[in-house]
C-alpha positions, -999 to +999 in steps of 0.1 A: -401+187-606-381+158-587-385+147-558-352+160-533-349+140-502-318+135-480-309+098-479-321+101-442-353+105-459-353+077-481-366+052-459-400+074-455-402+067-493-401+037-495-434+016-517-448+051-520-457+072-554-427+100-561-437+117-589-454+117-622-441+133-652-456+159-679-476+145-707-451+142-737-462+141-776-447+110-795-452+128-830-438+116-863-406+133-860-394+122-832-401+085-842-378+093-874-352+108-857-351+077-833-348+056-866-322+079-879-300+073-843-307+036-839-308+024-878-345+007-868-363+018-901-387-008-897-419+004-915-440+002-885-421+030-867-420+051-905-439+044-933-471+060-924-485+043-957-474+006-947-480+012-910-521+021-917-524-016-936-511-029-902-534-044-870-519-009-856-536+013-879-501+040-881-472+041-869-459+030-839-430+043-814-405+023-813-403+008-778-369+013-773-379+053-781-405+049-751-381+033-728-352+063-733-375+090-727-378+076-692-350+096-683-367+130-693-398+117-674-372+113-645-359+147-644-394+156-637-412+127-618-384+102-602-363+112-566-333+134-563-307+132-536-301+165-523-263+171-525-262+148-554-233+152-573-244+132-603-263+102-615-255+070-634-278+048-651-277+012-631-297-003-659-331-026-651-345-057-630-373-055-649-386-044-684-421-051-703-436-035-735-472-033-727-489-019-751-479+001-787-474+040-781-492+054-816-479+080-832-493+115-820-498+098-787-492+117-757-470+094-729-461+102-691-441+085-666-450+074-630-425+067-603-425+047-571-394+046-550-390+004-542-360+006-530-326+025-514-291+012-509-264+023-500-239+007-520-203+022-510-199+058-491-218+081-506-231+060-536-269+051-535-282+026-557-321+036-558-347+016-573-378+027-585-412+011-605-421+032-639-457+030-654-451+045-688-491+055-690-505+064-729-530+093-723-562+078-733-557+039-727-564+016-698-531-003-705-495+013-700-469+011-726-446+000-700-435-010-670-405-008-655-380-015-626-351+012-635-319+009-609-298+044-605-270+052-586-265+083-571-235+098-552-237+123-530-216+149-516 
C-alpha cells in the first residue's frame, strides 16, 4: 500500500525510504507477451533454447519489461497525495540497467522520496529513487530516478 501524505507532509519525507513493493514473478509468459507488445523478439528474452547457450544461462527480461513494471511496484510502494486527483508520468533524470532479471526471477521495487515541487497550483512534480532489487542477488536490476506529477484537489 502507498504511502498518502498531504503535501504539508512532504517535506518530512524528504531522503527517507516510502515504501517497498510485493515480490513479483518475471515468468516466461510475461517476457513473451512483452515481446508480443514491443516487437523485441530478440532470442535472449524468448528462445529458451538459444538463451541457455548464452553467458546468461536462460532467458532474460527484457529491461524495458523491468522498467514498466515500476508503475505496479508504485501503486504499492511509492507516495500518494491525499486528494489526488490523478497522476502523470514526468518521465526520468536517471535510468541504469544493473544487472539481467532471469526468467522465473522474483523482482520488487524500493522507493525513496528525493524530492517535492510544486510546480503550478495544485500540480506536484515528486521525485523519487527506485532500487528494482532481484530476490536473491546482491546487485539490483535497476536503479532509477522516476519524476511524477500529481495534481491535487
Amino acid at each position: 500500500m502507498p504511502l498518502t501524505l498531504t503535501t504539508d507532509q512532504l517535506n518530512d519525507y524528504i531522503g527517507k525510504e516510502v515504501g517497498v513493493s510485493d515480490w513479483m514473478l518475471i515468468d516466461q509468459e510475461r517476457i513473451n507477451q512483452f515481446a508480443e507488445a514491443t516487437g523485441d523478439h530478440q532470442y535472449i528474452h524468448v528462445d529458451p533454447e538459444r538463451a541457455a547457450q548464452t553467458p546468461f544461462g536462460t532467458t532474460i527480461a527484457h529491461g524495458f519489461l523491468t522498467m514498466s513494471l515500476m508503475v505496479e511496484m508504485g501503486y504499492e510502494g511509492s507516495t500518494k497525495l491525499a486528494n489526488s486527483v490523478m497522476g502523470i508520468n514526468y518521465g526520468f533524470d536517471k535510468l541504469r540497467f544493473i544487472n539481467p532479471v532471469k526468467v522465473n526471477n522474483k523482482v520488487r521495487g524500493r522507493f525513496q522520496l528525493l524530492s517535492a515541487e510544486e510546480k503550478n497550483p495544485n500540480q506536484w512534480l515528486l521525485k523519487h529513487a527506485v532500487t528494482v532489487e532481484i530476490e536473491g542477488e546482491s546487485k539490483p536490476a535497476l536503479i532509477a530516478e522516476w519524476l511524477g506529477m500529481t495534481v491535487v484537489q
